[in-house]
N, C-alpha and C positions, 0 to 999 in steps of 0.2 A: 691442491691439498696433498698433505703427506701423513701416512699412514705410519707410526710408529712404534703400534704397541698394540696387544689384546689383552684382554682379561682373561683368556682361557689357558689355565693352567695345563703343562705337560708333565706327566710322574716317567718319563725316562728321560734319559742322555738321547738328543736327536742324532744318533748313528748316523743314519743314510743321507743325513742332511746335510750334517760337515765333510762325507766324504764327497757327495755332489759338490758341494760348494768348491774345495780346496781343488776338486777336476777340473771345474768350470776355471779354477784360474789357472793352473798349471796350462792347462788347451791354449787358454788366452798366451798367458805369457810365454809360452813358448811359438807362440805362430807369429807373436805380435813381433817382439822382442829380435826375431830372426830375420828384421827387415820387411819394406813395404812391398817389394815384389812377390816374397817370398808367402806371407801374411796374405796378400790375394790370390798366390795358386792355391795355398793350401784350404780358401772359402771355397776355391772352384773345385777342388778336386772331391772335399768331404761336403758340401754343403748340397741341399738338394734342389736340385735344377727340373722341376715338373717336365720340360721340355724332352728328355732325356729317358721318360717313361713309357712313349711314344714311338720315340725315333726306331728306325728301321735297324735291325743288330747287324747288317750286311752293309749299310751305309754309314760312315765317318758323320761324327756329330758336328755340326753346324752354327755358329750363333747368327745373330743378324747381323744384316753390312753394317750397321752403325757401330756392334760393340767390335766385330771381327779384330778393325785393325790395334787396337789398346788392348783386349787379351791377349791377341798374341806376341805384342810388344812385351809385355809382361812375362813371357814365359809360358802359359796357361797351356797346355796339351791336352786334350781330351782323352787322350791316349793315357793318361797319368789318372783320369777319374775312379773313384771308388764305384761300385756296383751300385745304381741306382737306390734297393732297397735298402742298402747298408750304410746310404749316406739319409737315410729317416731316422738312423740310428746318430750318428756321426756330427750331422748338422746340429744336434741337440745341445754339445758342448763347445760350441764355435760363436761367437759374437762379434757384430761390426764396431766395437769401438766402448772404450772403457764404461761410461756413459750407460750404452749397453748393457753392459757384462751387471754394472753396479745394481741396476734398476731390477733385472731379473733374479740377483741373486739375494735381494734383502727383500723380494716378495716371496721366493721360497724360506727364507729363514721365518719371516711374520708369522704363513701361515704353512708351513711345512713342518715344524717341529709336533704339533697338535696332529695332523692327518697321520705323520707316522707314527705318532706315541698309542694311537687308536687303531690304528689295521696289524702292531707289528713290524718287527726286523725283518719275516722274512716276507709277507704279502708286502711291506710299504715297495721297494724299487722293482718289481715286477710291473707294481700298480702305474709307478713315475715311468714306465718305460713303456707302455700301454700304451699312454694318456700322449706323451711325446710321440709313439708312431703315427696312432688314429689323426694327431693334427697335422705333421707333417703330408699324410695322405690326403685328409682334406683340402690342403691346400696345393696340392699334386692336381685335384681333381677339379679342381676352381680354377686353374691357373694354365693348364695344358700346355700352352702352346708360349708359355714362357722360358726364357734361355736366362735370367736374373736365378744366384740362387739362396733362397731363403737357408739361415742360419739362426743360432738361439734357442736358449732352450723354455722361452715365454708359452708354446706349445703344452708340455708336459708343466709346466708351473699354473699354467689355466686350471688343467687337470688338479692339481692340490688344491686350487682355489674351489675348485665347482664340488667336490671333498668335504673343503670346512664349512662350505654352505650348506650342507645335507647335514652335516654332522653337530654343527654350534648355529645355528639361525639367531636364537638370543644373545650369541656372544656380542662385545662391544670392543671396536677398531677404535682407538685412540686416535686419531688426526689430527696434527697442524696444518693449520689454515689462516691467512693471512690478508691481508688489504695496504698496502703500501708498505707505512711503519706500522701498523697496527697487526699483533698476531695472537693466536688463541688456537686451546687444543677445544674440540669437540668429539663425542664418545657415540660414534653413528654404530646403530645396530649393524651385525653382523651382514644376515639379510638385503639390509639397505643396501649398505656400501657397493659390498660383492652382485649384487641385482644392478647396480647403476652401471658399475664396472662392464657387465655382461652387455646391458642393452648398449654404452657406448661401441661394444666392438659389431654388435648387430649394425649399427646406423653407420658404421665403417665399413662393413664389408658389405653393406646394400649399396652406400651412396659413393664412400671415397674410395674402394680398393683400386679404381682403377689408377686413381694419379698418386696413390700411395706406396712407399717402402715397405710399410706396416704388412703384416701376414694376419689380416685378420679375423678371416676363415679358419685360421689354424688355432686362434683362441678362441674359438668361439668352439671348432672342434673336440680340442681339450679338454676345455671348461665342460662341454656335454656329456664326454668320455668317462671323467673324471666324477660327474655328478653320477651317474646311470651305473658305474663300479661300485661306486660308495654304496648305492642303496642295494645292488648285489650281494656286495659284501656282507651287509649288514645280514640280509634274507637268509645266510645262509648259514649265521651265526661267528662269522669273523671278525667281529667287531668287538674291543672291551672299550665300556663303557662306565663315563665319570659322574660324579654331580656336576650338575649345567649341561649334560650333555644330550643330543635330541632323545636317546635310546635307555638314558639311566631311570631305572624306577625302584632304587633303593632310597635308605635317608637322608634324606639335604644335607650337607655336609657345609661348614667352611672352614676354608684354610688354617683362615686365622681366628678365628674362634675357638674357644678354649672350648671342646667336645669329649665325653664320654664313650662316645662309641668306639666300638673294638672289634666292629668287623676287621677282615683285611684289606679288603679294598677302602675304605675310608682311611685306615692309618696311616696309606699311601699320601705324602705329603709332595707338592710340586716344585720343579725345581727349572721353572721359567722366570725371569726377569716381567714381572706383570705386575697389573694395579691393581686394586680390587675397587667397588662401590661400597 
């Protein structure tokens, strides 16, 4: 299933969205772009290595004999690595492969534009930056005694997801879904989707993280980080809040309905590509 669309409208320009996105590719294409050896010191060097959390700062870091002798074919120095904590940062805009980069960055546009249009320009990348350490660490903390180093910024992207789930539960994800030749969109609640989402990464990081690529601690991390901010945020009254939205108790509004009202906040019209019911 592919997820292409919501019904919840945004009333700003997604700022922090497009500037994340245009990073994530600039990071990509320029590490990719600079050759293959090149493209994997720079996952060794910024990308973070749990293993590395641990290790003794008097002793030279180590991988195991099996990756040893093809890192250092490669180039790879340990000597050349970024400061453990700064590669929680680092790793964030770094991806294994186009594929990759694509998948993470059109689940932050989905549902990124909406979390930031409701926390704010200056809480939204604090928040995206939070949510990326907390998962990175969690999966620092899962993983110890790993010299593999996770990359991607699916972490801090959970964290917006676990966000719109606190924020639109009623909203409705548009989905193509398909059976051979046969294909059709279906309009899954918000809740649903994003809930199904969550438990598959639970039954990944209970049963398969061990013969898994996938960091699935780190969304699941995220995702929790992300949820637990949101309703924070909310508590403490940093949140503006729309029609359809968990927090709004002014008058129903719709977009496109020819309305009277004249508050300010309802004259606010949206200015996301979305459908309505």
């Amino acid at each position: 299933m592919l997820p292409y669309a919501d019904d919840t409208p945004s009333y700003s320009l997604p700022f922090w969205i497009i500037i994340l996105i245009v990073l994530n590719l600039l990071f990509f294409a320029g590490s990719y772009l600079a050759g293959h050896d090149q493209y994997i010191r720079t996952i060794f060097n910024y990308g973070t290595i749990p293993a590395r959390f641990v290790a003794s700062a008097d002793a030279e870091f180590q991988f195991d004999e099996e990756m040893e002798p093809l890192i250092r074919g490669l180039g790879v120095d340990p000597d050349d690595f970024a400061a453990p904590l700064l590669t929680l940062f680092t790793a964030m805009f770094l991806h294994g492969g186009i594929f990759h980069l694509i998948g993470n960055l059109w689940f932050l546009w989905l549902f990124g534009d909406n979390v930031e249009d409701r926390m704010g320009k200056l809480v939204f990348p604090i928040f995206y930056l939070i949510c990326g350490f907390v998962a990175g660490l969690i999966h620092v903390l899962v993983n110890l005694d790993s010299t593999v180093p996770a990359i991607g910024a699916s972490g801090a992207i959970a964290g917006v997801m676990g966000a719109y789930i606190y924020f639109f539960p009623h909203g409705k994800i548009a989905t193509l879904w398909g059976w051979y030749w046969y294909y059709s969109t279906v309009h899954i609640p918000a809740q649903v989707f994003l809930g199904i989402w969550f438990v598959l990464q639970l039954f990944g990081g209970f049963v398969q993280s061990g013969g898994s690529n996938v960091a699935f601690w780190a969304h699941i991390g995220g995702f929790v980080t992300g949820l637990l901010l949101a309703m924070f945020l909310n508590a403490v009254g940093a949140i503006t809040w729309y029609p359809g939205d968990r927090g709004y108790k002014g008058e129903v509004f719709r977009p496109r309905a020819t309305s009277k009202i004249t508050t300010r906040t309802t004259q606010r019209r949206p200015r996301k590509y979305v459908w309505y019911d």
